[in-house]
N, C-alpha and C positions, 0 to 999 in steps of 0.2 A: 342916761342909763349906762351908755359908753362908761363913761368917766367916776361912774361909781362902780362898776366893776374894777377897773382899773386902779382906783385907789384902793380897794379893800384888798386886790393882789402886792401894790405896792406896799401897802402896810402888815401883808401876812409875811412877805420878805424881808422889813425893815425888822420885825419884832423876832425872826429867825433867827438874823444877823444878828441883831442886840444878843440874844443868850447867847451865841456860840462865845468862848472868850477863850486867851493863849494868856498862856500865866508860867511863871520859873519857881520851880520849888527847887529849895538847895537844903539837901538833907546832909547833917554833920555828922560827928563820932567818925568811926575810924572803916577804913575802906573794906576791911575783913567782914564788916559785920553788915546785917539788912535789918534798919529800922521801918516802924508799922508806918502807913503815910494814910489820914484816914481822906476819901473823897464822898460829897456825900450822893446820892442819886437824887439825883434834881429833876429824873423825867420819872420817875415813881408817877406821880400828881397826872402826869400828861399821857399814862399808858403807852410806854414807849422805853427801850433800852436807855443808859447814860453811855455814851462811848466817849472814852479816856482815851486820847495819843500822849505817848511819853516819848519824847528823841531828843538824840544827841547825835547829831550827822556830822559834827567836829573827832574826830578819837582824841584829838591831841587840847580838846577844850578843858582848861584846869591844870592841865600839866598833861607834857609829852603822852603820848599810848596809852592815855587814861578811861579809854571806853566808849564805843558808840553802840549807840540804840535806836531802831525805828519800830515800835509796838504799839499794839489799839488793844485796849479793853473795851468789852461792852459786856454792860452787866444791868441787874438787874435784882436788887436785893427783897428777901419774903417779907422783913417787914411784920413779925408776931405772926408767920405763916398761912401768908396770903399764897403764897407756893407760887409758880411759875417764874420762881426765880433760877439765874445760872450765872457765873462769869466764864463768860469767851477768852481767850488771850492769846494774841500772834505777836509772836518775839521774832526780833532778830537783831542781832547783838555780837559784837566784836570784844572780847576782852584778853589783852595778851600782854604783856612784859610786865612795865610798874605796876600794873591793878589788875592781876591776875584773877579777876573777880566777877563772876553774871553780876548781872546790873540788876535784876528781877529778883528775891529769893521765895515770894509768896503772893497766895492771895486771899480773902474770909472773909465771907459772909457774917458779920455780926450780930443778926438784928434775927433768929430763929425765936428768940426768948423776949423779944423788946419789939416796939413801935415804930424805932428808927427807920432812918433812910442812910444805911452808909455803907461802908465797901471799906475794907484795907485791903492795901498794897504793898505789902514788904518792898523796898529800894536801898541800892547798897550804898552805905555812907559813903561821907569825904565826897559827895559826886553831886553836881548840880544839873538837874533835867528843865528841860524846856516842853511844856506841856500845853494840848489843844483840848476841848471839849464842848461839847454840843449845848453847855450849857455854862454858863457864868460862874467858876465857885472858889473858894479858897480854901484849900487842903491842909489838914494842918499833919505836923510831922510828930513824932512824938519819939525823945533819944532815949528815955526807960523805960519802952513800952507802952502801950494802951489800955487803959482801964476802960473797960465799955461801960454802956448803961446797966448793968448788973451786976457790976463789979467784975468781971472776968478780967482775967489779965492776960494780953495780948503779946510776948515779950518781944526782944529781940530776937534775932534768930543770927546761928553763925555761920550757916548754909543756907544753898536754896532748897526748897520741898521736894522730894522725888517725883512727885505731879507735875511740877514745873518743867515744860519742855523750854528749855533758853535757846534753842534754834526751830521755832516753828510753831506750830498752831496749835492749840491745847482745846476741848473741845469739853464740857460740863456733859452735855447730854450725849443718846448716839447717834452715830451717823449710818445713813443709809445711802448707798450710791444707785440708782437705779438702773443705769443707762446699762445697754448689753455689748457696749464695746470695751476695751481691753483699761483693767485700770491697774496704775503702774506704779511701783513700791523701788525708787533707786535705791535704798539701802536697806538696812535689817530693821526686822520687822519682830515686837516680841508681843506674845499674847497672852494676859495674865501674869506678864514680867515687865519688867525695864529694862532688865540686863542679859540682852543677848548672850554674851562671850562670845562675839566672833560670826555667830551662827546668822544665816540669813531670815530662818525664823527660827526663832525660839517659844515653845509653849509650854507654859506653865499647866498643867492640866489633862484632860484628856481628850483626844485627837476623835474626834463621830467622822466617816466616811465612807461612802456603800463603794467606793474601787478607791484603790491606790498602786499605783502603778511606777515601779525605780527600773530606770534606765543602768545600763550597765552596759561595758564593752566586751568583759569576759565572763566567761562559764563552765561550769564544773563538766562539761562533759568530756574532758580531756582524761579523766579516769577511764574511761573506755579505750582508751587508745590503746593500740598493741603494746607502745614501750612507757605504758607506764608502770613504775617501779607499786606496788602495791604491797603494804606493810606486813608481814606476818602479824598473826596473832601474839603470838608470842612480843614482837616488839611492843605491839598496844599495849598490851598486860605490863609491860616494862615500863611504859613510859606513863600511864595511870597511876602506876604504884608508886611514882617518883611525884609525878608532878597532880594528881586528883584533879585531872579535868581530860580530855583529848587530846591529840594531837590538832592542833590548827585551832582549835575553839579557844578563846580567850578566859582564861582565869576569874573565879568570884572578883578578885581584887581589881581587878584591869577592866572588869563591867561596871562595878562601886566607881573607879575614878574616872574615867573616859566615858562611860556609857557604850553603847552599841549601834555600828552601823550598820544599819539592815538589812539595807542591798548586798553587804558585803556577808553578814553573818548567814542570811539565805542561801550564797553560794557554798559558804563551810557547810553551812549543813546538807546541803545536795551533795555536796561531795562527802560528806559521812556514809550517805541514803546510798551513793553508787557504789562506794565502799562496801558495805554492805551487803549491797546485791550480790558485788563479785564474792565476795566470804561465803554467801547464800548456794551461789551457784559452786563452787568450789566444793561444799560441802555437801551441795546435791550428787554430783558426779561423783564424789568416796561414796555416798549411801548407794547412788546405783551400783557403783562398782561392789562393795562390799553385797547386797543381793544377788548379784552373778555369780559372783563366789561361791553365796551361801547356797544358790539352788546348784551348782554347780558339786559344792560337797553334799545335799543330799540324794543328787541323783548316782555318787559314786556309791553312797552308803546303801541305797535303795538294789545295786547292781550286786552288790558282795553276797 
């Protein structure tokens, strides 16, 4: 019994081994552009992902600072939408001087409308990958594109996809992180965009929040101070009629280009509000004063 356990594990290893297989695809045409490379899912049948390694740990393999790569695909094609399909994709990738070029520029699910088992892989020409997979297959490349089982046509492409993250993980479905300790974002982070500008977060969209809270090191309460200079009226009035917005508040035009920073525009506008105040108060002491007056002249007129 020993020893038929024993075989039936050594055979479930042997037959592991056999599928996995390491294969070199050298895709041609010109290093500018990413041809379709079709692979097919070979674990469709076995209920289980296909994962694809595609590397090049030489840069200088082909010619001098021509490009390295270490990426895993794992996919999972619908298949006439059999649905729990996704492709996963972790890039990382060096491309600088002669082949100023991602090595990735896409990926497609083909098979929504067909029966097939396959996957393409945009790969940048002129560049030869050395590739692992969990199962045995031969990919074929195609230099005018791909014509699928339905005639679609899959072309070239002369970029990569903007979905295409060429430094880092790319993720089909979503993610949920559960854990309650601190989870950490080194660089910019965009949301409903790709393109920050610079911004630590950028959101496309609209912001849901029950607090928000901006730190700041100054604040308008320096209009209260005895020596601060406070604008006549009259100057406002002068400088409205010149310029159609306030003193300190930023122009339609300069909100249109820059946008608004908030922390900062809260304090212009508290300092408008204290502004204000003093105008308020200022204007209360004439009215009181002027009723002193006024009961002051009818108690003379009352006396005559």
């Amino acid at each position: 019994m020993k020893r038929f356990v024993i075989l039936l594990i050594s055979l479930y290893f042997s037959q592991t081994l056999l599928a996995q297989s390491s294969y070199t695809i050298t895709v041609g045409g010109t290093v500018d552009k990413y041809y379709p490379v079709v692979f097919n899912d070979l674990g469709w049948y076995d209920n289980i992902p296909t994962v694809v390694q595609i590397g090049r740990s030489n840069i200088n393999d082909g010619s001098p600072w021509w490009g390295s790569i270490i990426a895993t695909f794992k996919f999972h094609c619908t298949a006439w939408g059999h649905g729990s399909n996704f492709v996963d994709a972790d890039i990382h990738q060096t491309f600088t001087t002669q082949a100023n070029y991602a090595l990735v520029g896409g990926w497609e699910d083909p098979t929504y409308i067909n029966g097939y088992h396959e996957m393409i892989i945009w790969l940048r020409g002129n560049t030869t990958y050395y590739c692992h997979s969990n199962y045995a297959d031969a990919p074929a490349v195609y230099l005018s594109g791909y014509t699928d089982h339905n005639n679609n046509l899959h072309p070239v492409k002369a970029k990569p996809e903007d979905y295409v993250n060429t430094q880092g993980l790319t993720i089909q479905e979503n993610a949920y992180f559960n854990g309650t300790g601190i989870n950490y974002f080194g660089g910019n982070v965009g949301i409903g965009t790709r393109k920050t500008s610079g911004y630590q977060l950028a959101v496309n969209g609209t912001i849901g929040a029950r607090k928000l809270k901006i730190t700041t090191e100054t604040w308008a309460d320096y209009v209260f101070a005895k020596d601060y200079k406070l604008p006549s009226l009259q100057e406002v009035q002068n400088y409205i009629s010149k310029h159609q917005h306030l003193p300190d508040v930023p122009s339609a035009e300069e909100v249109v280009r820059n946008g608004v920073d908030v922390g900062e525009m809260n304090k212009v506008l508290l300092k408008k509000v204290e502004e204000l105040t003093l105008y308020l108060l200022q204007e209360h002491e004439t009215v009181v004063q002027l009723k002193q007056e006024l009961e002051k002249l009818k108690k003379e007129i009352k006396n005559k």
